[in-house]
C-alpha positions in Angstrom: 21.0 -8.1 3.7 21.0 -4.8 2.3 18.9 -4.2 -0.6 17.9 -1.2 -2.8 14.6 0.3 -3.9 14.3 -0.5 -7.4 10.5 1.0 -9.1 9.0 -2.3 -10.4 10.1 -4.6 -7.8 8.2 -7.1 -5.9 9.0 -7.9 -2.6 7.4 -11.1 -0.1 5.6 -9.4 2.9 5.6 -11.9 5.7 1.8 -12.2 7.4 2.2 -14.1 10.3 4.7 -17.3 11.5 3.7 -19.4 7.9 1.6 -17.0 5.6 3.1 -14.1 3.2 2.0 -12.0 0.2 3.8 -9.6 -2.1 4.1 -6.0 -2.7 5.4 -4.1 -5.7 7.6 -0.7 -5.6 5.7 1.7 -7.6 7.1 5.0 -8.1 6.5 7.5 -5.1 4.1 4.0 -3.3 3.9 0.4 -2.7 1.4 -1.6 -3.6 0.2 -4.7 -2.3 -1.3 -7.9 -4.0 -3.6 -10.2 -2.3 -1.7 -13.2 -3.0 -2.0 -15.0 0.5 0.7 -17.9 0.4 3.1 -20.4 2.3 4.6 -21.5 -0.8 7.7 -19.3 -2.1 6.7 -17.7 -5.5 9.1 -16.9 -8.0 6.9 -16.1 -11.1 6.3 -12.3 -10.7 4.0 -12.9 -13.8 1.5 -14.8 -11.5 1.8 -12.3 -8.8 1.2 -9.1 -11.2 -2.2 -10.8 -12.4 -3.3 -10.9 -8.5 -6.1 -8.0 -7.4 -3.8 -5.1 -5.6 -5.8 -4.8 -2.0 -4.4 -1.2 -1.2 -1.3 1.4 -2.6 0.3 3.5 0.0 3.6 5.2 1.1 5.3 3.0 3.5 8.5 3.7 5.3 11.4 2.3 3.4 12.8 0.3 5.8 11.5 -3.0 5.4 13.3 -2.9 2.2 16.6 -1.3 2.7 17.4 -4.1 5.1 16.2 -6.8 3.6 13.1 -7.3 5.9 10.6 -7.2 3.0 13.0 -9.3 0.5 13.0 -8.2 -3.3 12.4 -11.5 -5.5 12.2 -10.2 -8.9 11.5 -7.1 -11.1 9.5 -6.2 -14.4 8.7 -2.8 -16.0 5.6 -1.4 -14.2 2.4 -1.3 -16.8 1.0 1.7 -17.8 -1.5 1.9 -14.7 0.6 1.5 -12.8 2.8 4.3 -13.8 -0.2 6.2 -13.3 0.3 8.8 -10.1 -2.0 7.6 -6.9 -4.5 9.9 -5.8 -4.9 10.5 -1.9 -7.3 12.3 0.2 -6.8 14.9 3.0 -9.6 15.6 5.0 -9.9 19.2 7.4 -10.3 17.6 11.3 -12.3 20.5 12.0 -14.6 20.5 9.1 -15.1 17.3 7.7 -16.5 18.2 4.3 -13.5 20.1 3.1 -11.6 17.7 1.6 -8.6 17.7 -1.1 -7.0 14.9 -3.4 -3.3 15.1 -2.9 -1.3 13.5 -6.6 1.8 14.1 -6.4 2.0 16.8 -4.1 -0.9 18.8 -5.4 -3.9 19.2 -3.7 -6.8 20.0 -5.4 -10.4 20.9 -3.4 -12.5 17.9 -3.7 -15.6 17.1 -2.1 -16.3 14.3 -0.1 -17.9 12.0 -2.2 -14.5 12.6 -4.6 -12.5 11.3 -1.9 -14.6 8.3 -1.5 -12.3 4.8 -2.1 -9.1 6.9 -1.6 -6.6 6.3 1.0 -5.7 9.2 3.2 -2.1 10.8 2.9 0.0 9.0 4.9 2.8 7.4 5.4 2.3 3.5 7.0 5.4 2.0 9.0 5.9 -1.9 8.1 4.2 -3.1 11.0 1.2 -1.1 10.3 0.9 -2.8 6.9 1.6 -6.0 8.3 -0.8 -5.7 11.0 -3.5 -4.5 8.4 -2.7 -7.6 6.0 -3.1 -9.7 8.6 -5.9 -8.1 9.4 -7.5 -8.4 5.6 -6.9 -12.3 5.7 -8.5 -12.9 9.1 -11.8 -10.7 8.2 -11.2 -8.1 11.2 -11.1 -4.5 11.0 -7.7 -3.0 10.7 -7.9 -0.2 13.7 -5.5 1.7 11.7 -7.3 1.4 8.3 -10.4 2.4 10.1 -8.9 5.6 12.1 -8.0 7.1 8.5 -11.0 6.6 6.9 -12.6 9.1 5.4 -14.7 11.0 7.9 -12.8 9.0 10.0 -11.5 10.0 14.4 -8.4 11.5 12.9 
C-alpha cells in the first residue's frame, strides 16, 4: 500500500518476527521512539511522551510503500520543529569537524560534535538492524563505524 510522507506522522517500525516501535516524520529526518512493543498502539499521544533514541535521514522507502506503515498524525511540538544538527568529521584529520543544520556547515570542534549523529543518510534495514540492536544491548556495527572519531 502506497502511502505518503506526511511531517508529523508516526509510523510502526517492525524489530524482529513479534517486536516493533515507532518513528515520527520530522521535517528534513525521522525520529525514533523507544517504545519496544507487540501490542498494536493507536494513541500517538502515548507514543509522543516516549524518549526519542536517535533522529536521522532515512531513505524514504520504507514509507512510500507502506513497509513502515503510517498510524496516525499530530502537529510536531516546537522541538521538534527545531532543525537537527549533524556532524561531519575530515577522514584525514580527525579534529576538523563541522555541524551540518540544514545544509550549513559551520567549523566546530570536536568536543561540539560530541552526542551528534554524523550526516548520513541510513537505509531501513540499517535502522532496523540498529533498533534491534538497542533492544538486545549489542553494539550497532553501523552506529559504531560513524561515530565520531569513528573508522570512517
Amino acid at each position: 500500500m502506497r502511502q505518503k510522507e506526511l511531517i508529523g506522522a508516526f509510523f510502526r517500525v517492525p524489530i524482529d518476527e513479534k517486536f516493533h516501535t515507532y518513528g515520527r516524520i520530522l521535517n528534513d529526518t525521522y525520529a525514533f521512539y523507544d517504545f519496544k512493543t507487540d501490542d498494536e498502539i493507536t494513541n500517538i499521544d502515548l507514543i509522543e511522551k516516549a524518549e526519542i533514541l536517535f533522529k536521522l535521514f532515512v531513505k524514504a522507502k520504507p514509507i512510500k510503500n507502506g513497509q513502515w506503515k503510517i498510524i496516525g498524525a499530530k502537529e510536531l511540538s516546537d522541538d521538534l520543529k527545531a532543525p537537527v544538527p549533524f556532524f561531519m568529521q575530515e577522514i584525514g584529520n580527525l579534529n576538523n569537524c563541522w555541524i551540518s543544520i540544514n545544509g550549513i556547515q559551520q567549523k566546530a570542534s570536536v568536543d561540539e560534535c560530541a552526542g551528534l549523529e554524523r550526516l548520513a543518510v541510513w537505509e531501513d534495514f540499517h535502522v532496523v538492524k540498529r533498533l534491534s540492536d538497542y533492544y538486545n544491548k549489542r553494539r550497532n556495527d553501523y552506529a559504531y563505524a560513524l561515530r565520531l572519531n569513528g573508522i570512517l
